[in-house]
ZADO-1210 file (C-alpha; in nm, 4 decimals, padded with zeros to 6 digits):
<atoms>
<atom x="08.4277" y="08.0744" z="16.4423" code="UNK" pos="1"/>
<atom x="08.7462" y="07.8690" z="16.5334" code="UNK" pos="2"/>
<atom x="09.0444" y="08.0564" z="16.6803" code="UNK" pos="3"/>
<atom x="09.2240" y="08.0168" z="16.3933" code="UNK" pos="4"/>
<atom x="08.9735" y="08.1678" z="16.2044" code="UNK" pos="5"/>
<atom x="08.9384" y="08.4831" z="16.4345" code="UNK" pos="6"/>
<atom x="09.3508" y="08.4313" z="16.4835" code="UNK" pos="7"/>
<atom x="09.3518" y="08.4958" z="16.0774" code="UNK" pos="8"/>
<atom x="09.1388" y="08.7733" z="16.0202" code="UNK" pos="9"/>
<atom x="09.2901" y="08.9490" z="16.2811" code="UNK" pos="10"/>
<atom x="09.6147" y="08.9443" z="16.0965" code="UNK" pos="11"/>
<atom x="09.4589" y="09.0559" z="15.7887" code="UNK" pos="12"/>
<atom x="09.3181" y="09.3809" z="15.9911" code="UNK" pos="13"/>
<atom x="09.6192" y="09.4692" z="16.1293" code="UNK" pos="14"/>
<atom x="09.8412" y="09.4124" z="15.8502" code="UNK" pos="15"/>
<atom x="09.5196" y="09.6182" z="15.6639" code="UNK" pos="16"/>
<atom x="09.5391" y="09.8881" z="15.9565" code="UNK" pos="17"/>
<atom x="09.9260" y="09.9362" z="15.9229" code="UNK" pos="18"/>
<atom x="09.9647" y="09.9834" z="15.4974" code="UNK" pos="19"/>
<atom x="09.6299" y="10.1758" z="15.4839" code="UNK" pos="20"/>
<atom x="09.3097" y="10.0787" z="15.2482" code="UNK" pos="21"/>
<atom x="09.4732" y="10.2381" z="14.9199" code="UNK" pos="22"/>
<atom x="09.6503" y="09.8924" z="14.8301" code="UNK" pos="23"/>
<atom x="09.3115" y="09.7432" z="14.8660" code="UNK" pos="24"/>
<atom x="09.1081" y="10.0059" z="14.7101" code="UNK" pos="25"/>
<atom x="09.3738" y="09.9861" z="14.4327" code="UNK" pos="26"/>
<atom x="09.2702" y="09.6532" z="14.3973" code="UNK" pos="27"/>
<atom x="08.9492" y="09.7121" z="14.3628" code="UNK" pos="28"/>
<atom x="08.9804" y="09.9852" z="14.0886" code="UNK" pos="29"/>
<atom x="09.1697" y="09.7418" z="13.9088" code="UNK" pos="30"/>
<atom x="08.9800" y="09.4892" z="13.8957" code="UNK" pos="31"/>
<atom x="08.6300" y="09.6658" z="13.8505" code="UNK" pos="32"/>
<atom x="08.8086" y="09.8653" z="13.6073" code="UNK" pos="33"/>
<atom x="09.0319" y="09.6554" z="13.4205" code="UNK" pos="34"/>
<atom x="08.8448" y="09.4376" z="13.1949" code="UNK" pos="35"/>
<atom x="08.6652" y="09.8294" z="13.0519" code="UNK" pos="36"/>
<atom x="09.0203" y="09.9665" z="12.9633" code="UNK" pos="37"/>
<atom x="09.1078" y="09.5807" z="12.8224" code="UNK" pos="38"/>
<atom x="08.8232" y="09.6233" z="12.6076" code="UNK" pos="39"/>
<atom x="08.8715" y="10.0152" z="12.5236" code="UNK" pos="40"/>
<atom x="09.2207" y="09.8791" z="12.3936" code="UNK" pos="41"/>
<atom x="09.1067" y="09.6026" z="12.1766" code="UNK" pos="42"/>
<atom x="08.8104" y="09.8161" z="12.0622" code="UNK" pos="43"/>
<atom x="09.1080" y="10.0556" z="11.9175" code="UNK" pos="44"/>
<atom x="09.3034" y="09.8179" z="11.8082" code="UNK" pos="45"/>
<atom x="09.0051" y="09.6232" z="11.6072" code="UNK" pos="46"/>
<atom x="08.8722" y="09.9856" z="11.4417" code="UNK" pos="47"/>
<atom x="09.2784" y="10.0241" z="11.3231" code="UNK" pos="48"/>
<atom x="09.2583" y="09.6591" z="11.1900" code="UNK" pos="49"/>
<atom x="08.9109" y="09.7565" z="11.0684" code="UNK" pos="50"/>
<atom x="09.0528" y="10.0327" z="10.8429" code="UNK" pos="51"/>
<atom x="09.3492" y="09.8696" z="10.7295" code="UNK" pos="52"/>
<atom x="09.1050" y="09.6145" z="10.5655" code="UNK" pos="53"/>
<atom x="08.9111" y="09.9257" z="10.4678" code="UNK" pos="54"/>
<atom x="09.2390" y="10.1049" z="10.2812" code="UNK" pos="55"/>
<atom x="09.2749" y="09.7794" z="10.1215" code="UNK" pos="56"/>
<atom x="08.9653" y="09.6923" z="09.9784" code="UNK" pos="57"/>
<atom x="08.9787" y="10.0626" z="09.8234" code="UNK" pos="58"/>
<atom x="09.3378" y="09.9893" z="09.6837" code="UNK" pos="59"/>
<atom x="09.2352" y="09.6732" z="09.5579" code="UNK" pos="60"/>
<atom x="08.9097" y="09.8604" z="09.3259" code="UNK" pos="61"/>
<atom x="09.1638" y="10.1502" z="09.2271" code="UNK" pos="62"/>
<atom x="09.3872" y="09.8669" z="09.0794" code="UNK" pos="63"/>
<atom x="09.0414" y="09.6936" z="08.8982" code="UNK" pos="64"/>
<atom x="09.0025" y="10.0040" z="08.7227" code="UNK" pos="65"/>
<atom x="09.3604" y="10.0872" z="08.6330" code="UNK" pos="66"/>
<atom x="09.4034" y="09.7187" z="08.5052" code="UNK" pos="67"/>
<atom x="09.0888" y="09.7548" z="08.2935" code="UNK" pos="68"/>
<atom x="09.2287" y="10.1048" z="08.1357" code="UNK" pos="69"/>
<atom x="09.5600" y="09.8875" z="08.0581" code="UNK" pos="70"/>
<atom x="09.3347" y="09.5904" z="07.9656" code="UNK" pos="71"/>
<atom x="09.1413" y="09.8625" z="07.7104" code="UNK" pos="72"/>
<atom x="09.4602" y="09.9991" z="07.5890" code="UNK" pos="73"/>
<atom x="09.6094" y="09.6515" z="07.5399" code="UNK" pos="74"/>
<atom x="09.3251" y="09.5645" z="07.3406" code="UNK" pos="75"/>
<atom x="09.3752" y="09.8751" z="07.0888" code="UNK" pos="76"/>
<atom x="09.7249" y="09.7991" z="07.0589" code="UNK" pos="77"/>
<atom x="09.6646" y="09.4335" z="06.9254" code="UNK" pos="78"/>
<atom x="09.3965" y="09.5930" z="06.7005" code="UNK" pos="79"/>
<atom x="09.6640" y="09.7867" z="06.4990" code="UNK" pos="80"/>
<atom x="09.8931" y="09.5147" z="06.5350" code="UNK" pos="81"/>
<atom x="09.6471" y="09.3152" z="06.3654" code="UNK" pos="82"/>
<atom x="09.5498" y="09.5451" z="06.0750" code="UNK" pos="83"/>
<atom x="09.9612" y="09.6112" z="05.9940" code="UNK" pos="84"/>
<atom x="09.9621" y="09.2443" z="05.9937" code="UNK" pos="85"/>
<atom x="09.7020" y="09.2260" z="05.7804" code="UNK" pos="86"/>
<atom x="09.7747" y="09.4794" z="05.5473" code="UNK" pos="87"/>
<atom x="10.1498" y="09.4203" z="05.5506" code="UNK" pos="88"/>
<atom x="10.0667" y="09.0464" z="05.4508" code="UNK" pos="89"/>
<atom x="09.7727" y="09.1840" z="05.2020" code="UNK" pos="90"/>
<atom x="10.0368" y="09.3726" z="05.0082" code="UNK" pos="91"/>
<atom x="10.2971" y="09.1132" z="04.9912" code="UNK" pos="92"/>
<atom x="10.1003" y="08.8382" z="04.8498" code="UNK" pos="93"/>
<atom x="10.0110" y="09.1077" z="04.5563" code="UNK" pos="94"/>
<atom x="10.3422" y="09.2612" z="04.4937" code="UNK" pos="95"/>
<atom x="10.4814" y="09.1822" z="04.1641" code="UNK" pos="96"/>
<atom x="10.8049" y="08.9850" z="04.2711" code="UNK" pos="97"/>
<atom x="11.1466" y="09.1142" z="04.2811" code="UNK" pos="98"/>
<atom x="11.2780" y="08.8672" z="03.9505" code="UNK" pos="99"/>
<atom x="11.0115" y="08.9396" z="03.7606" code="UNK" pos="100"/>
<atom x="11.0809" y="09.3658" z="03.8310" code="UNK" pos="101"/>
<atom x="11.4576" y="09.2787" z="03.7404" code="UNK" pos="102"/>
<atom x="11.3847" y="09.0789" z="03.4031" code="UNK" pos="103"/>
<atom x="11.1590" y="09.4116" z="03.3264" code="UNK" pos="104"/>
<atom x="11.4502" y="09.6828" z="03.3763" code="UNK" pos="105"/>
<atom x="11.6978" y="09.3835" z="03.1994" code="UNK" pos="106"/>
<atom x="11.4591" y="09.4065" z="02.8967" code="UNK" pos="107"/>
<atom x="11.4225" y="09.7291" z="02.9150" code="UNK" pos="108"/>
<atom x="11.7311" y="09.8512" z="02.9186" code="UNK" pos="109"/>
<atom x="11.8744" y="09.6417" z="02.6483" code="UNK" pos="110"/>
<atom x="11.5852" y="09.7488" z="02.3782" code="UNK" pos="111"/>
</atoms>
């Protein structure tokens, strides 16, 4: 080794014998056990997204089957629109017309 190699790692053991090893064990814990509590976090995070998308897929079949009840009641409702129509225009176009019920009371009641 050059001097200024043994020159360095002196320095580094006595600046390492005068604040202690916890700085450097610190380190260590950090980063042997960072990347585990990185992942524990995004592991959370991705099971909360995960039941979001959960929630609203069930919110999204609860509305299906209420818009198939309106859809069903919709339906009935333009059923007996359909039959008044019908029968409302069935009776009109036999109805005896208004002049013609007029001229009958006229006659009527000048016999």
């Amino acid at each position: 080794m050059t001097p200024e190699q043994i020159a360095a790692l002196s320095a580094i053991a006595s600046i390492i014998g005068q604040i202690g090893t916890w700085p450097i064990a610190s380190l260590l814990a950090v980063i042997v056990l960072g990347p585990w509590g990185i992942m524990f976090f995004l592991a959370r995070s991705n099971d909360k997204r995960l039941e979001a998308a959960l929630k609203m897929y069930e919110s999204n079949v609860k509305l299906v089957v209420n818009y198939e009840k309106i859809a069903t009641e919709q339906v009935d409702t333009i059923r007996l629109a359909t039959a008044a129509t019908t029968e409302l225009t069935t009776w009109l176009k036999t109805r005896t017309p208004c002049h013609a019920l007029l001229a009958a009371r006229l006659r009527s009641n000048n016999s």
